[in-house]
Structures are given as C-alpha cells and as structure tokens.
N, C-alpha and C positions, 0 to 999 in steps of 0.2 A: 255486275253480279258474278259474270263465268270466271272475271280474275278474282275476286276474291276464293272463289271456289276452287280456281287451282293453288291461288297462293296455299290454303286449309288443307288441299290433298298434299300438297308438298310437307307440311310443317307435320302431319301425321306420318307420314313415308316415313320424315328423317328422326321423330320422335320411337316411334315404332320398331326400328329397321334398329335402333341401338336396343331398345328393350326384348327382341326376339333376336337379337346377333346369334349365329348358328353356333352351335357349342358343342362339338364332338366328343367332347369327355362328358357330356352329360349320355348321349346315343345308351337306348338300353333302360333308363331308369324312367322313359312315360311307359304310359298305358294307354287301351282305347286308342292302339294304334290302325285299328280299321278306317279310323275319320280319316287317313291318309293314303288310302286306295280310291282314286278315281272312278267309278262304274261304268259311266257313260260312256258309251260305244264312238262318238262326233268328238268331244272336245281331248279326248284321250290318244285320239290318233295323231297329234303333235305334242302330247306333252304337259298340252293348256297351256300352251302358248298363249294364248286366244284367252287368256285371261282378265282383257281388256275390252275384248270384245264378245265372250261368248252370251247366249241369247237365250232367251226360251227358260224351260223346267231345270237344262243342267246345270244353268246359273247357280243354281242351289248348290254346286259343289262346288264351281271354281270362284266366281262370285255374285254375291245374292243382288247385284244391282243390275243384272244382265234380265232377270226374271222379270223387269216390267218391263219387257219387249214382248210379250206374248201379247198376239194381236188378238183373241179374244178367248179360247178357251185350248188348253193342248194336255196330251197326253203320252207319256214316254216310258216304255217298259223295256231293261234290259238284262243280259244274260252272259256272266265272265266266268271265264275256265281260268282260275286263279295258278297260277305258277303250275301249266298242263304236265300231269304227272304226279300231281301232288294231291289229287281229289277232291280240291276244294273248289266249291261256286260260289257265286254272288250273284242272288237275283236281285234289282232294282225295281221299281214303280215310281213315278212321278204325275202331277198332276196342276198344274196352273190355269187359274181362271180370274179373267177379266174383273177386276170391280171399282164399277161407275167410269169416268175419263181416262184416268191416269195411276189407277193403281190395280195390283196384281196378288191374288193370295196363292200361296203355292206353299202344297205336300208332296214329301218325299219316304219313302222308307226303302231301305236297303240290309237285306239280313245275307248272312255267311254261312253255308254250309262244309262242314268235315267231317260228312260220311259219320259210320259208327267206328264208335275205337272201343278196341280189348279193355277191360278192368283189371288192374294189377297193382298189386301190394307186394307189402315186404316179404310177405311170406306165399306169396303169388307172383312172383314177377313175370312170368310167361302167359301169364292170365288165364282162361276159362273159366273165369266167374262170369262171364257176360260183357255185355256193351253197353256204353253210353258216348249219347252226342253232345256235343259241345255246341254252343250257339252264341253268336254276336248277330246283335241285332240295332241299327241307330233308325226314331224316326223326324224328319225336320217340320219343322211350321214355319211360313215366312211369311214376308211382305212385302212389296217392291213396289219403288211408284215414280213415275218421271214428273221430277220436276219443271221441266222446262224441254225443249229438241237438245237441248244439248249434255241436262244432266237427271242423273238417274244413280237411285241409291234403293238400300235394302237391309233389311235386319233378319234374320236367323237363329229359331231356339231348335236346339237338338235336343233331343233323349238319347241317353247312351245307355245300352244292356250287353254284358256278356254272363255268360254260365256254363256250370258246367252240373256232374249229377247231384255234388252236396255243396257246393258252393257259387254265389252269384255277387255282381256288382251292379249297381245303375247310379247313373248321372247324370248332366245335363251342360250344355255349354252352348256358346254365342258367337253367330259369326256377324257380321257388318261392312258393308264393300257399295263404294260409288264408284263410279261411268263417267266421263266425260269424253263429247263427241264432238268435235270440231273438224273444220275443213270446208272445200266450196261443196265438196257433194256429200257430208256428212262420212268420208271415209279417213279421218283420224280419230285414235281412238286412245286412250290412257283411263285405267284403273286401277282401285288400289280395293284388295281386302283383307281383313282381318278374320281369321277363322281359328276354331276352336278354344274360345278361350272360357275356361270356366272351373268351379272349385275343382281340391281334388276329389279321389274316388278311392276308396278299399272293398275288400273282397270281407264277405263275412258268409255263416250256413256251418252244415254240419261237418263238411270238411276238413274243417277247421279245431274240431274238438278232438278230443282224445280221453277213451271211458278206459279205466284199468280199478283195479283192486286195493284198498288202504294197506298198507302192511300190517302182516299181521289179522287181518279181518276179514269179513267177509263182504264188506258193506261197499257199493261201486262208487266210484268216485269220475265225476266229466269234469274235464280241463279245458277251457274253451281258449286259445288263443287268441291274440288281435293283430288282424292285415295290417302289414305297413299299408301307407297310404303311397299313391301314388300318381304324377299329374298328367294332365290332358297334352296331348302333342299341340301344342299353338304354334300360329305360324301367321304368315305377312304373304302378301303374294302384293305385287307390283308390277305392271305390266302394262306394253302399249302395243299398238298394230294401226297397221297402213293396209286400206283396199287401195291396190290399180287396179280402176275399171278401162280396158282393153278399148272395149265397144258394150253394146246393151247384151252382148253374149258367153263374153268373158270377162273373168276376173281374179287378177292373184294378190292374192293378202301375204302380207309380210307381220309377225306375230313375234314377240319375245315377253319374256314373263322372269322374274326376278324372285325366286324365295326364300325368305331370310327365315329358317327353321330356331326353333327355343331348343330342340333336343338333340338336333343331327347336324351332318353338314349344310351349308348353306349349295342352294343351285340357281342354278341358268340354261332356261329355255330357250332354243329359236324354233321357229316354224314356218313355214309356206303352205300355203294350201292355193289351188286351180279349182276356179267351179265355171262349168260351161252350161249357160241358161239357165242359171238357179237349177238345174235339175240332178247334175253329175257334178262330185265336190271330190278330187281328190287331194290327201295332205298328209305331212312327213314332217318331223321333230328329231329335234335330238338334245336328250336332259345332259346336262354337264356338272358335274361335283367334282371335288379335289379326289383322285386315288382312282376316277369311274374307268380311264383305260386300262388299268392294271390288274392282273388277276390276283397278286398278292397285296396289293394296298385296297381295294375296292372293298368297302364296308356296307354295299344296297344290294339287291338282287336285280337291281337296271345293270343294261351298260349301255343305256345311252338312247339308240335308235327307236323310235317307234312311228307307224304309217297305219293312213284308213283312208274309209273310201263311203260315201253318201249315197243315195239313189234317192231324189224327190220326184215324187208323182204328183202333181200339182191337180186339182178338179174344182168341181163350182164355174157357177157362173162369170167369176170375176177373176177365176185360178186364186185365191188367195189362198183356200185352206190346200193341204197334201200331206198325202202318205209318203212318209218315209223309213230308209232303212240305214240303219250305218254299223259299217264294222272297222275293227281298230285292233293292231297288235303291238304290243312291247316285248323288246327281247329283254332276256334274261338269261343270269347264270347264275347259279345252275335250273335245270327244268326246262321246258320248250317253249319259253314264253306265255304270255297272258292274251288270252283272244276273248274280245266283248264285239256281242252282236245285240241292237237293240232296234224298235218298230217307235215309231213315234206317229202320231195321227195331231196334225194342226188345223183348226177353225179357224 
C-alpha cells in the first residue's frame, strides 16, 4: 500500500508541478495575495522548508496533512509586524482538536491590519475628508486524518474577504496536501500540497458607481461599473526532510521545500533546524528564486535569509502537553523585515 501511495504522490507532483509551472509574466494579475503570507511564528523561521514535515495547527498553512499530528487538543495564536515600517499586522488564531483515533478538525483565521488611511479624490487628493481602514481577512476549516504511521493527508476550505469603505470582495478556495513518513525511527519525511485553488473573485459596492447629471436635465443618473475579475494565487508546494537524532537530546533536521507558483517565480527552500531536549529548537532558511541576489532584477520583497527560535515548556504528568513560544524573522527590502511572535499551548 505505502508504494502505491508514493508511486500517486509522484504522478500528482509531476502532473501538478506542469499545471502550476511559475509564470512570471503572469506576477501582478492574482489577487487575494494575503493566502501567500505565512503567519506562523515556527514554520516561517526556515522558510517552510519543513513542508514535509510540519505538525500541529500551522499545518493549515504550509500543509493540511501535518494537522493530524496533534496529539489531542492544541491552540496557536500569532502576531506579525508585516514589512516593520509599513504599519501593517497580522494577527492569527488557530485551533486543532482530536476526533475519535485518527482524525483532527482544525480552525484557523488570520486578518490584516493597515492602520487608518486619508480619504482622497480627484478633487481631494491631499485628503481631509477623513479615514477609512481597509481589511483582508481568510478563515480555514479543515480535516486531517492518519491513515496508517506512515501516511497522513488533509483537505482545506478557506473563506477569502477583503474590503475597503465602498467596495469588497469574498471567496473561497481549497487546499489538499499528504505526508508520508518512512525510516527505522520514523525520521524521513516527503510531502506534497496543493493550496489555494479555487473560482475567481471580483470586487463590486458603491465604489465602483458613478452618479452625475443627464445633459441637459436635471434628473441624476448611477453608472455602476463591473470588476474585472481576478484569480486566486495557487500553488504546489513539494517537499522533504531528514531528522538526525544525535542522541535522545539532540537533533538536526535537514528540510527543503520546492514551489512551483501559477502567478510568480517559482522557488527553493533549504533549512536546518537544532532542537535540544524537545525544549530549545533553533532554525535558519534561505528562500531562492531567479533575480532574488540582485537589487535590480529582484521582483519579491525576500532576499532570501530568514531565522527563529522555539522555547517549549513541557508539564503534566507524562510531559506530553507544553507551552510554547516561537519567534521568526525575514529579511527584506525594502523595510526592516517581518518579525512573528506567537504562544501555542498543546494537550
């Protein structure tokens, strides 16, 4: 059964991987590019390398097949200082609970804040008519469930909302992503997900109208316009990792992750990560795309390097459940990078 299960994760890779080929002359024409900001504080400090292997609630973002690893109930709340300098956050929440043997349900929602911004028109452009916020907001529902010690899969429906004062958008899309764990101590690890794919979306509200006067008359006339439409950033994520366990103390995991994007360049992840006693996990990545060393060809706000660092507090009778914390930075240019700090509490 586990080979026909790889032969299946190969034949979608390569089916897949041609269907999402990265296409840079497309870059610019998705939307509901927020599904492509990581939040989580742990799997962000490499990159998501650890796309193969990551566990727990943040599975729901790099993939949903990692989520029936929660060992019975866990709870993840995080906090990003989006491109520092730029005023924007991202608070997260997550949520994973055990149900029956082998299966996991698990909520997520992650909303975007930017501050209040000036109102300005044509015949305002320096504003002092007032403020309005703008808001993106996605939330996920999922399901996870191990099939067997060695494989594990998952499906994924999102809500997607942005807005603004007279105009809004909502959708919805689907992510799907297996596991497979092999090795004498269960530390080989290959994944594959598919995430965001789903109809398009357009913008409609008052916005979008325009009230002026008939010629000649006196009687008002609304023109309402229609959004182009426009599609969800999908994408492929491919990935495997290696734990070497040292001793029952230590351990470095070797992590690379493969993403073959529908709208942008395609990348490649590596990572490393050191955890001593399950309790102190430190780890360092570095994303690679075509043009990323160069400050005149580079078309992302990465360049590349990102690093974090875990604290678990293990308690109970048997140490299974603990508190943890994790924090994670990405540099960037321009801006002072992205810093996520988030609390996670496991049963």
């Amino acid at each position: 059964m586990e080979r026909n299960v790889m032969l299946s994760m190969a034949l979608v890779a390569l089916t897949c991987s041609t269907a999402l080929a990265g296409n840079p002359d497309r870059a610019g024409s998705a939307g509901a590019t927020q599904l492509l900001i990581n939040p989580w504080g742990r799997s962000s400090g490499w990159g998501l390398a650890n796309s193969a292997s990551v566990r727990g609630v943040e599975a729901m973002y790099g993939n949903i097949a990692g989520l029936s690893q929660v060992n019975k109930t866990e709870i993840i709340f995080s906090n990003t200082r989006w491109l520092s300098g730029s005023g924007t956050t991202i608070n997260s929440v997550g949520f994973g609970q055990k149900m029956g043997a082998s299966g996991v349900l698990g909520i997520s929602a992650t909303t975007l804040g930017f501050g209040d911004l000036e109102v300005t028109t044509v015949d305002n452009p320096a504003g002092g008519r007032g403020t309005f916020s703008p808001t993106m907001a996605n939330i996920g529902i999922s399901y996870a469930k191990s099939f067997s010690n060695s494989i594990h899969g998952g499906l994924l429906i999102r809500m997607v909302s942005e807005s603004i004062a007279n105009a809004r958008t909502q959708g919805v899309c689907f992510d799907a992503g297996i596991q497979y764990v092999t090795g004498e101590k269960d530390n080989v690890h290959f994944g594959i997900a598919l995430k965001n794919v789903g109809p398009a979306m357009k913008f409609s509200g008052d916005g979008l109208a325009v009230q002026g006067l008939l010629t000649g008359g006196a009687d008002q006339l609304t023109l309402e316009q229609r959004s182009a439409q426009f599609e969800i950033p999908s994408l492929l994520n491919i990935g495997a990792a290696y734990d070497w366990h040292l001793n029952d103390m230590h351990r470095i995991s070797f992590a690379g992750n493969f993403v073959s994007n529908s709208f942008t360049k395609d990348q490649g992840v590596l990572g490393v990560e050191y955890a001593f006693r399950k309790m102190v996990h430190l780890r360092g990545g570095y994303t690679y795309e075509k043009g990323i060393t160069s400050d005149t060809d580079r078309t992302t706000v990465y360049t590349g390097p990102s690093a974090g660092i875990s604290l678990d507090l293990p308690f109970g009778e048997e140490k299974k459940s603990a508190i943890g914390i994790d924090y994670s930075y990405r540099s960037t240019n321009p801006f002072a990078g992205i810093h996520s700090i988030g609390v996670r509490v496991s049963l």
